[in-house]
C-alpha positions as CSV (number, residue, x, y, z in Angstrom):
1,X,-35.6,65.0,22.0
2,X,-34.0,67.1,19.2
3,X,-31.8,69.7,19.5
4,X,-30.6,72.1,17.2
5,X,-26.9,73.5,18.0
6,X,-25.5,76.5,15.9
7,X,-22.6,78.6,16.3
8,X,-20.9,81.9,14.5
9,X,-23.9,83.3,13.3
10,X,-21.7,87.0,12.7
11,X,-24.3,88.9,12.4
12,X,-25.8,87.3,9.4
13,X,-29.7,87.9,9.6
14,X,-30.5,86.0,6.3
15,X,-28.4,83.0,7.2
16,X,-29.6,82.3,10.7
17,X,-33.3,82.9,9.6
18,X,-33.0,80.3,6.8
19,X,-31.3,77.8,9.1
20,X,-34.1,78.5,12.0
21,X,-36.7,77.6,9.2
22,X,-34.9,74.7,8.2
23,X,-35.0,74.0,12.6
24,X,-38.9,74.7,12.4
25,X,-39.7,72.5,9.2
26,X,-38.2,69.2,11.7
27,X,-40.3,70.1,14.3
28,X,-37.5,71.0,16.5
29,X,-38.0,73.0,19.5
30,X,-34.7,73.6,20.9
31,X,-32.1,75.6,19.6
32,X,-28.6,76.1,21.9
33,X,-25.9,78.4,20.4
34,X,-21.9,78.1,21.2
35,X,-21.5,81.6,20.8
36,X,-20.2,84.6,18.7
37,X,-23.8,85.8,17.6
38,X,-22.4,89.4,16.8
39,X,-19.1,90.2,14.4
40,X,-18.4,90.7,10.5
41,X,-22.5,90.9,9.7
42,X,-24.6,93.7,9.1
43,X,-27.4,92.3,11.1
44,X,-26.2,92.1,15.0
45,X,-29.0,93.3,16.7
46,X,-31.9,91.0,14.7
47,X,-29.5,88.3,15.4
48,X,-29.1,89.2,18.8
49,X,-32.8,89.0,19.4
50,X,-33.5,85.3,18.1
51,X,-30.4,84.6,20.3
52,X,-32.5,85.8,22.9
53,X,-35.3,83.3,22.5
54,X,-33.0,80.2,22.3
55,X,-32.3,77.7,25.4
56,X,-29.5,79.2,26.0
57,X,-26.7,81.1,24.4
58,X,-23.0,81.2,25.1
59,X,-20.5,83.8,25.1
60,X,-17.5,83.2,22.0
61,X,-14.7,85.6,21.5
62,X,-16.6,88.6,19.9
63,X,-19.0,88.9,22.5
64,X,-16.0,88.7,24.9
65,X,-13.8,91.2,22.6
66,X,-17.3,93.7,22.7
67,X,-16.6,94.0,26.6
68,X,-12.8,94.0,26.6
69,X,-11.0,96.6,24.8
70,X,-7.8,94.7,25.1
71,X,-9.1,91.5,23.8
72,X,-10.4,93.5,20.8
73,X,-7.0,94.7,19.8
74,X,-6.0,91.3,19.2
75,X,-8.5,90.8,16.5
76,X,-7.8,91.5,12.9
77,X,-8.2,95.1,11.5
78,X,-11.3,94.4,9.9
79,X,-12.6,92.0,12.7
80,X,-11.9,94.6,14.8
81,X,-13.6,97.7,13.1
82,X,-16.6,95.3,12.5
83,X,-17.1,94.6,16.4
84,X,-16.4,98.8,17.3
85,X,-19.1,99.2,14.8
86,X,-21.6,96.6,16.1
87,X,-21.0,98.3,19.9
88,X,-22.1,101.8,18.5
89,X,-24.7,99.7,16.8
90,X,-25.9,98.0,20.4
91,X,-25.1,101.6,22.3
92,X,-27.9,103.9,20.4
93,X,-29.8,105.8,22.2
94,X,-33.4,105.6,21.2
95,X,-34.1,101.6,20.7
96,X,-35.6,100.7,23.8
97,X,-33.9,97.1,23.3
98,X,-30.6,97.8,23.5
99,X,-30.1,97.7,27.0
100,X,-31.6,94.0,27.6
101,X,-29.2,93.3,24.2
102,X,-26.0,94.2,25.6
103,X,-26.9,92.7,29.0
104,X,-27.7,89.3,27.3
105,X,-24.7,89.8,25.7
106,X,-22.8,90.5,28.6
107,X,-24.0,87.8,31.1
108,X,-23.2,84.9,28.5
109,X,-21.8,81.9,30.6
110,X,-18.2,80.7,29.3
111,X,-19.5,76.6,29.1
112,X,-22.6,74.4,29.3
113,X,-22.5,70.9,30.9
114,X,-25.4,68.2,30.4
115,X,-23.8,64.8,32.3
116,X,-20.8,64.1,30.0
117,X,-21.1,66.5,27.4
118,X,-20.1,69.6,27.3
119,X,-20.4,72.5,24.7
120,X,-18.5,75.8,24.9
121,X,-17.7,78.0,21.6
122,X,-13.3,77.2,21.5
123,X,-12.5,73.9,23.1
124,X,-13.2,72.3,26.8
125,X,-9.8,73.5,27.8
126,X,-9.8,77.3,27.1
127,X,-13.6,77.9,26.2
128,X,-14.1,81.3,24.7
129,X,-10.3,81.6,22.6
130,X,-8.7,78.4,21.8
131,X,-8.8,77.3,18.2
132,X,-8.9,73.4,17.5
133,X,-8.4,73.4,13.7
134,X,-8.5,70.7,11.6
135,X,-4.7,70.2,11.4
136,X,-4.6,70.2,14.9
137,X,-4.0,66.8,15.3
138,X,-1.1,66.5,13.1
139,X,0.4,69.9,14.1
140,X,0.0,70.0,17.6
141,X,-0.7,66.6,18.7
142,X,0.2,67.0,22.5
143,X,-1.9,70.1,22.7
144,X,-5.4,68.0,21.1
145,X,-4.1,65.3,23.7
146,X,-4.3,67.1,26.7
147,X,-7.7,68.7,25.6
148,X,-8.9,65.5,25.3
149,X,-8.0,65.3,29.3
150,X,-10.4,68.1,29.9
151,X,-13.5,66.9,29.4
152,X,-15.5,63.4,30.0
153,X,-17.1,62.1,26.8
154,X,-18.1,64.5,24.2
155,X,-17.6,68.4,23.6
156,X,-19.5,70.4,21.1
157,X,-17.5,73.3,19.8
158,X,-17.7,76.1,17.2
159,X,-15.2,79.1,16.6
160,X,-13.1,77.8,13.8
161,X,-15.8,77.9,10.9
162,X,-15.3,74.4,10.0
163,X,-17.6,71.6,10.9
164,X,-16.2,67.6,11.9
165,X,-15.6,65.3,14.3
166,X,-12.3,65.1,16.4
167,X,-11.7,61.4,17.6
168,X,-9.3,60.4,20.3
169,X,-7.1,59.1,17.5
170,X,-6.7,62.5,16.7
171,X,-8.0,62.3,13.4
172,X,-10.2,64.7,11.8
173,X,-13.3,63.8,9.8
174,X,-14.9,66.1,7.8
175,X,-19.0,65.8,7.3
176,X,-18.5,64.4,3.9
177,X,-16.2,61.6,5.3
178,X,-19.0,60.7,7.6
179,X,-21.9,61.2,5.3
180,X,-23.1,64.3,7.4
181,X,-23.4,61.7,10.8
182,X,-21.7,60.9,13.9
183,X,-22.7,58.3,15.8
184,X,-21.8,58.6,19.3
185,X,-19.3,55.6,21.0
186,X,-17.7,55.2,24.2
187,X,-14.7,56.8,23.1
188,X,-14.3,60.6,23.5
189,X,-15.3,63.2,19.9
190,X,-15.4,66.8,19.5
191,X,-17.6,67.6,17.9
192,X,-17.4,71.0,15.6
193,X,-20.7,72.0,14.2
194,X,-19.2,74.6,11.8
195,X,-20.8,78.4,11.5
196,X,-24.4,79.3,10.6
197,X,-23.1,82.7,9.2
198,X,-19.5,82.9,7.8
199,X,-18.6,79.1,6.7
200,X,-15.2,78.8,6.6
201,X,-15.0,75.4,4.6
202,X,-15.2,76.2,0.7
203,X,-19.0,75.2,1.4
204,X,-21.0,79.0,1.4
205,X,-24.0,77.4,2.8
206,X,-25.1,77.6,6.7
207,X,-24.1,74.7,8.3
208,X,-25.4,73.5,11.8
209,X,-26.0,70.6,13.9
210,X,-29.1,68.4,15.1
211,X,-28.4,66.1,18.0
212,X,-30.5,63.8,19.5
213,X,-28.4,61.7,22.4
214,X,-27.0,59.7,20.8
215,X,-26.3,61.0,16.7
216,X,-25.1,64.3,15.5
217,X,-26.2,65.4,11.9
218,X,-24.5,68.1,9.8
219,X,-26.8,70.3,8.1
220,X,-26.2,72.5,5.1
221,X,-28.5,75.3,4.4
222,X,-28.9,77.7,1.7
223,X,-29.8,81.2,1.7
224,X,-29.6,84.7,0.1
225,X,-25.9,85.6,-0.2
226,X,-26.9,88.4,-2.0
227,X,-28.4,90.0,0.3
228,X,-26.6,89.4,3.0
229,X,-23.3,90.7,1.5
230,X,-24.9,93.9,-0.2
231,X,-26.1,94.5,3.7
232,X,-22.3,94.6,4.6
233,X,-21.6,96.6,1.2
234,X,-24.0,99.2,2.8
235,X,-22.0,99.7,5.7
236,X,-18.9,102.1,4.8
237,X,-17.5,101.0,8.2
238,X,-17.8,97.2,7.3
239,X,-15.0,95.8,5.0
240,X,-16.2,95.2,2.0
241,X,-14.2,91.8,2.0
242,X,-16.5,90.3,4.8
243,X,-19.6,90.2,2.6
244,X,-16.8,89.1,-0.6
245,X,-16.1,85.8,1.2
246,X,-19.8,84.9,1.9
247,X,-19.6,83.9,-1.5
248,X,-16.1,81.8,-1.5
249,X,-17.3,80.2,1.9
250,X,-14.0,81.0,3.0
């Protein structure tokens, strides 16, 4: 069976709704998400409430910073006023909702294990925070190395925006260098399936990831940048910057 993984949807109502009819139109029935549903977008609480229907859900570092004041200090300014703003958002008094919304939110599990593969929003080693970034491999080499020791076959990761495949070479290939598939072998990948609502690769389309077993495919989807950024425009407590780079991709 197909499944549909997504990751870093931000908020971003018209992104995740394009790439849930993109889900629909392949007749997939299961959609799993790595996490960070809420942040930068003016949309959290729509975006919260397809989150609600999917297999399951887990927690990234937004939904953790929403909970933990400290944690939320150590975002960027904007990152920062964006996820105050979504709490506000998610405490109204008034939508009956909110309450099952911020205890969803709330009870989001750190990982999710099937047999050998594992899926978490950071990496296998530190699940909610830690960045594995394309230049990991040649920056930090011993650090990729020893989260290659944490997990048994393949891990499915998001937070860094940009989708590709980490092999145990430590080489990092992009979804263009692998004409948009993985194909799975006995060696250990990490797998990044990229963001749904704030791409971070110079591409401005959604991008998410069917898996079947045995072959991940990067998917690109288009949408209404347009909209959503005049949506973050509309919010004087949103930085205007955060709808800006919708366009860029970056």
């Amino acid at each position: 069976m197909k499944r549909a993984i997504v990751s870093d949807i931000h908020g971003n109502q018209m992104a995740l709704e394009a790439v849930l009819a993109d889900i629909q139109r392949q007749g997939i029935e299961e959609v799993v998400c790595l996490g960070d549903v809420i942040g930068y977008g003016a949309r959290p609480l729509q975006c919260v409430d397809h989150a609600r229907k999917f297999l399951w859900s887990l927690r990234g570092n937004h939904e953790e910073g929403l909970f933990d004041a400290d944690r939320r200090r150590r975002f960027s300014l904007r990152a920062a006023d964006a996820l105050d703003w979504t709490r506000r958002k998610l405490e109204a008094p008034g939508d009956p909702e909110n309450a099952a919304r911020m205890a969803f939110l709330r009870e989001m599990p750190e990982r999710h294990i099937e047999g050998d593969v594992i899926y978490c929003h950071g990496s296998p080693r530190l699940p909610v925070e830690e960045y594995l970034k394309p230049t990991m491999g040649k920056r930090h080499p011993e650090r990729l190395k020893l989260v290659f020791t944490t997990f048994e076959h393949v891990a499915f990761v998001g937070h860094t925006h940009f989708p590709g495949v980490f092999t145990e070479d430590l080489e990092f290939m992009t979804p263009a260098d692998l004409g948009n598939e993985y194909e799975l072998e006995p060696g250990k990948a990490i797998i990044n399936v990229g963001s749904v609502g704030q791409p971070r690769d110079g591409n401005n389309r959604a991008c998410y990831v069917v898996f079947d077993g045995k072959t991940a495919v990067f998917r690109r989807v288009a949408y209404d940048v347009d909209v959503a950024a005049s949506r973050i425009y509309a919010v004087p407590d949103l930085d205007d910057g955060l709808g800006d780079r919708l366009y860029e991709g970056r």
